[in-house]
C-alpha positions in Angstrom: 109.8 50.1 94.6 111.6 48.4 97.6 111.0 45.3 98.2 109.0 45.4 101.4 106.7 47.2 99.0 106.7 44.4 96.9 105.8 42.0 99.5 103.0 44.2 100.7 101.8 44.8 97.3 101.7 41.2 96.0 100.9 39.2 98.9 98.9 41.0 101.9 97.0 43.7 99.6 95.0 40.8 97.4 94.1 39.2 100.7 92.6 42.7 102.5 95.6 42.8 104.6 98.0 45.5 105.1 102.0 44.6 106.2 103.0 46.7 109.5 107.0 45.2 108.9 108.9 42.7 107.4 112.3 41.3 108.2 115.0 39.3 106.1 116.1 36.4 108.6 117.6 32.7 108.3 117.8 29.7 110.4 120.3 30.0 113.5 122.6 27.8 112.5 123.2 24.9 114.8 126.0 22.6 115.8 125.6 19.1 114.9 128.2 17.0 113.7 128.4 16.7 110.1 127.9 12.7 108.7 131.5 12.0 106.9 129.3 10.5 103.5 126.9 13.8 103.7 128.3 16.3 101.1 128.6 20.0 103.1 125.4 21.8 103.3 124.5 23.8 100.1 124.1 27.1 99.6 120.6 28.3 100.2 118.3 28.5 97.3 115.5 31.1 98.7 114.9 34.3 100.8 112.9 34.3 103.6 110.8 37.1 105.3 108.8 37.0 108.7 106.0 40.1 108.4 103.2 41.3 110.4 100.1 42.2 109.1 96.9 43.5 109.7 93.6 42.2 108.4 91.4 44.5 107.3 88.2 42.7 106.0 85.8 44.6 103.3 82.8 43.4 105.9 82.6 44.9 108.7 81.1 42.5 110.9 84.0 40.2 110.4 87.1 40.8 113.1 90.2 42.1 112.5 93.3 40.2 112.8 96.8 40.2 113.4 98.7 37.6 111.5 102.3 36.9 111.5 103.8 35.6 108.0 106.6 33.4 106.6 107.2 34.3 103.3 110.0 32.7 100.7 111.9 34.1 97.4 113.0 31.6 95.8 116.6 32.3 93.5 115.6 33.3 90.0 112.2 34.1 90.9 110.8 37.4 91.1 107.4 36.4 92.9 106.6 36.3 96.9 105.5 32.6 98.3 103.2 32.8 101.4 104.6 29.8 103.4 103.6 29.7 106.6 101.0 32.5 108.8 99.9 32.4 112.3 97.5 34.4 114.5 98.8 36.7 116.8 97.0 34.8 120.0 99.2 31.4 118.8 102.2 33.7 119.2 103.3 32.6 122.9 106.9 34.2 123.5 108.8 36.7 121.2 112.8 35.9 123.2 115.3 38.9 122.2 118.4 36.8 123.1 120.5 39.6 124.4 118.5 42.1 126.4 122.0 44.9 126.6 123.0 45.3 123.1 121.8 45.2 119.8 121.5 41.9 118.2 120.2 40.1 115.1 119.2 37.0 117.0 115.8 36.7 118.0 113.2 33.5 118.9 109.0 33.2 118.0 107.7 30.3 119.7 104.1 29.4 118.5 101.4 27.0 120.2 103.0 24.3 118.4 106.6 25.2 117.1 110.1 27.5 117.7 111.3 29.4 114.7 115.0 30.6 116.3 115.8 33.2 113.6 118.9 35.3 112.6 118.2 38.7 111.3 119.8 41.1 108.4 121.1 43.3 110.8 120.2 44.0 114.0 118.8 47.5 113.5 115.6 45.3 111.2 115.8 43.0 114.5 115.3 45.7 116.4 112.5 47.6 114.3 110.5 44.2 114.1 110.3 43.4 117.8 109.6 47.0 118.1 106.7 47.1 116.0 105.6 43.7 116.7 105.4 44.7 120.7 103.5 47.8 119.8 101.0 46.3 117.2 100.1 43.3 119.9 99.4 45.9 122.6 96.9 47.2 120.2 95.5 44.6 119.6 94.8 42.9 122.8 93.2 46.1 124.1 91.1 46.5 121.3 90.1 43.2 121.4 89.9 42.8 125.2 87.6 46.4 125.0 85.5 45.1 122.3 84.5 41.6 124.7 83.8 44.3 127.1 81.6 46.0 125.6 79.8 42.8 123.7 79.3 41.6 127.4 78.2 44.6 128.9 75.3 44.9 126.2 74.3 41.6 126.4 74.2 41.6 130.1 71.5 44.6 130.0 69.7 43.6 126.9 69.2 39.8 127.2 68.5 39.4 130.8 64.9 39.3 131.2 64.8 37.2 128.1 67.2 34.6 129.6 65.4 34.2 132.5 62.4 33.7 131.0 63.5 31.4 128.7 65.1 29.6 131.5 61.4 29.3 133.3 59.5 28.3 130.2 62.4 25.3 129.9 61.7 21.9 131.4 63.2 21.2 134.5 64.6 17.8 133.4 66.5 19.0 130.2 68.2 21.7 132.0 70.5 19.6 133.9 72.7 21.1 136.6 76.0 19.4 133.9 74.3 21.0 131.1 74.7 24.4 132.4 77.9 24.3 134.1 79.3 23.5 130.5 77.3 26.7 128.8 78.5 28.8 131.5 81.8 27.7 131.2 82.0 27.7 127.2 80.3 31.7 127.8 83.5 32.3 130.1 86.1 30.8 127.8 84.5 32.5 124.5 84.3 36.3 126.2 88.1 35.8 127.9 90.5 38.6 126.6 93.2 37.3 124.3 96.7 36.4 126.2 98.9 38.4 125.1 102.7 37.4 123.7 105.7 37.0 126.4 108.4 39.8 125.3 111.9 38.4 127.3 115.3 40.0 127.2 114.5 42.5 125.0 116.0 45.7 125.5 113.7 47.7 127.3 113.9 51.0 124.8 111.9 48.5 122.5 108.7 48.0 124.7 108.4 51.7 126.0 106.1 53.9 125.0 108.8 56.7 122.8 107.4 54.8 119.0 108.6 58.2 117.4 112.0 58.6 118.1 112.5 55.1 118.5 111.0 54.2 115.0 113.1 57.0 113.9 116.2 55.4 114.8 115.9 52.0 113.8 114.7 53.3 110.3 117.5 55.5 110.0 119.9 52.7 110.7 117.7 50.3 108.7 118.5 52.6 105.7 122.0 53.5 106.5 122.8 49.1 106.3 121.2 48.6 102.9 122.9 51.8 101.8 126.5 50.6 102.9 125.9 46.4 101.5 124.9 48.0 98.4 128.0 50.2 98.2 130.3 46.8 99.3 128.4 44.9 96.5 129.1 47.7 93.4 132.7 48.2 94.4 133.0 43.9 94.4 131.3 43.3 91.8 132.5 43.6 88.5 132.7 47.2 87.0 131.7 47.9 90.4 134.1 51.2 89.8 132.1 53.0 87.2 130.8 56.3 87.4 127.3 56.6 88.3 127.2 53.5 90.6 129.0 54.7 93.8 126.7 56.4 96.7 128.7 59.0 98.1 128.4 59.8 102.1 126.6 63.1 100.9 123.3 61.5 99.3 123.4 59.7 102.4 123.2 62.5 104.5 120.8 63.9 102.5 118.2 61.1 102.4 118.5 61.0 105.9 118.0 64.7 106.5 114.8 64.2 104.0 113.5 61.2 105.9 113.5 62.7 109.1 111.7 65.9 107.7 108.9 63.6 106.2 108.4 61.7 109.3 108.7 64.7 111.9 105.5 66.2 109.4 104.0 62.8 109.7 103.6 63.3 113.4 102.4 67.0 113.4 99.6 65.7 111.0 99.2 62.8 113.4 98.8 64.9 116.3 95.4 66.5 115.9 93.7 63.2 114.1 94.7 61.3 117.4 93.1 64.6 119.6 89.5 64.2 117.2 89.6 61.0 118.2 89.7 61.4 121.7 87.0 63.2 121.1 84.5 61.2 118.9 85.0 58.4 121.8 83.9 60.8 124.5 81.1 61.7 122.7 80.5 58.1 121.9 80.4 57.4 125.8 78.1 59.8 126.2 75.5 58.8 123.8 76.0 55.5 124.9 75.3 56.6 128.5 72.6 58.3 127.2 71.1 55.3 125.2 71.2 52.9 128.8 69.4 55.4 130.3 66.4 55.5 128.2 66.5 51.6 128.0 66.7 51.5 131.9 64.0 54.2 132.1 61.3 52.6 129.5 62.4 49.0 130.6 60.8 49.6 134.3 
């Protein structure tokens, strides 16, 4: 098990949430001038992981969330520590740095801070912002087309009973204040969620090719972990037995079976996404359908 399994399996699955992505990062490191009586800094005692995750609550009446997660490992430990999490609408900017190459710097700035971050390798940078864009397009829309629909509803069911109630009110409670506040609270509460600021990031990462794209990063995300573990067994000690050495072959192989997995992952994809194109039409017809009839036994 790899160890964004682990994360996933010990941290977001207790909680009814399911990871999208995790990264390995540290802080940017920063110039500032060193105190002479301050010992050097120390090596770092902990591993830390930014993930995205999805909420998926057992009720269904409760929303779904995206969440954004700062999670620690500390050295000598085996366990995950949730440090930090944040909603997706707190997210405000996601800065790539350097919007023409490939880079492991990235920024998150939040209603009320700015994490500057230093990934693995840039390929993980890469794969993060890439799902991260993807996963908060999703989510604004759905959320934006579920206000919609809340609002429409209301609008055709609820009328006649708010203007009734708004005769039957006294005049002098209903103060001209008192409604200007309601109607502004209504606006603010059905008002689609902003969505995050993506700036100098390359522009393959915010197009709409997830496939191939995906494919890439993944491949390279492998092909990293694959070569640090090779540097690690031939410097560390006995590093040069048999058995412990990953030839360019396997390589080549897991690659070859990667890419076999996820090209059938797609062709299974394909006609789940065209069913449910079709359960929505259908949906908008009976829906259609169902205003009708209200409209027709309303009058």
């Amino acid at each position: 098990m790899n160890i964004q399994s682990s994360i996933n399996k010990e941290v977001f699955i207790p909680h009814d949430e399911r990871m999208l992505v995790a990264v390995e990062v540290q802080r940017r490191k920063r110039k500032r001038k060193r105190m002479s009586f301050l010992p050097p800094g120390a090596r770092r005692d902990c591993t830390t992981f930014i993930c995205v995750s999805v909420c998926q609550p057992e009720v269904t009446t409760k929303p779904r969330q995206l969440l954004i997660t700062k999670i620690k490992q500390f050295v000598g430990s085996s366990s995950f520590t949730r440090r930090s999490q944040w909603n997706v609408e707190q997210l405000r900017q996601v800065n790539g740095i350097h919007p023409q190459k490939d880079s492991p710097e990235f920024d998150l700035v939040f209603d009320n801070t700015v994490d500057q971050w230093v990934a693995r390798s840039s390929a993980e940078k890469c794969l993060f912002v890439h799902i991260l864009y993807h996963a908060c397009q999703t989510y604004c829309k759905g959320k934006a087309g579920s206000l919609m629909k809340a609002g429409g509803l209301d609008h055709v069911g609820r009328k006649g009973s708010q203007c009734a109630q708004l005769v039957q009110e006294d005049p002098a409670e209903s103060t001209p204040d008192s409604t200007a506040i309601n109607v502004k609270s209504k606006r603010k509460s059905s008002a689609p969620p902003r969505q995050p600021e993506f700036i100098n990031c390359q522009s393959k990462l915010t197009t709409d090719s997830r496939t191939v794209t995906l494919l890439i990063y993944r491949c390279k995300v492998y092909l990293d972990r694959i070569k640090d573990r090779r540097v690690f067994n031939q410097t560390s000690p006995g590093g040069g037995q048999r058995g412990q050495r990953v030839t360019w072959s396997s390589v080549a192989e897991a690659v070859q079976r990667m890419k076999v997995s996820l090209v059938g992952r797609g062709d299974r994809l394909t006609p789940a996404e065209d069913k449910t194109v079709e359960l929505m039409h259908k949906a908008q017809q009976l829906a259609d359908a169902a205003h009708k009839l209200a409209l027709k036994f309303s009058k």
